[in-house]
C-alpha positions, 0 to 999 in steps of 0.5 A: 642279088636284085632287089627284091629276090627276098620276095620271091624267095618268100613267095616260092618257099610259101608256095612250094610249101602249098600255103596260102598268104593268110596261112602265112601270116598266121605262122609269122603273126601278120596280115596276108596284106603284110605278107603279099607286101614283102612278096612284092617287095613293096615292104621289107620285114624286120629283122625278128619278121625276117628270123621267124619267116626263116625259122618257119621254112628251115632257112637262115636270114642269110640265105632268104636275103642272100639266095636264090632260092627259086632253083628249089623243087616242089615238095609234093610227092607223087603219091604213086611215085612214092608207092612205086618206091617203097616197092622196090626197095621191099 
């Protein structure tokens, strides 16, 4: 792994989850700067930082230090789709 595929797998992970960098930084108790900062790999989280960002997402440390994580799809459903679906399984 490069160096910083943590951020970019906290960004998409943020991202696919539709939150904004304050929202984020609520739910892991730092500033949006802080969280924009990891994104960019210009600051590393601590290892309670680190647990509480994976715990959030559903996510071991290792897979956020470890994976790419970038391959996971978007979580928004479509919701014509979803109703096309339910259809046919009636």
């Amino acid at each position: 792994m490069d160096d910083n595929q943590l951020g970019r797998n906290i960004k998409h992970l943020r991202e696919m989850h539709a939150e904004t960098l304050e929202e984020l930084g609520e739910a892991i108790h730092c500033a949006k700067s802080t969280v924009a900062g990891y994104e960019r790999g210009v600051r590393k989280p601590d290892l309670q930082t680190l647990q509480t960002i994976g715990a959030h997402y559903n996510k071991t440390t290792d897979e956020l230090l470890n994976s790419d994580l970038t391959d996971l799809g978007d979580l928004t459903l479509d919701l014509n789709s979803l109703s096309g679906m339910i259809q046919l399984i009636r």
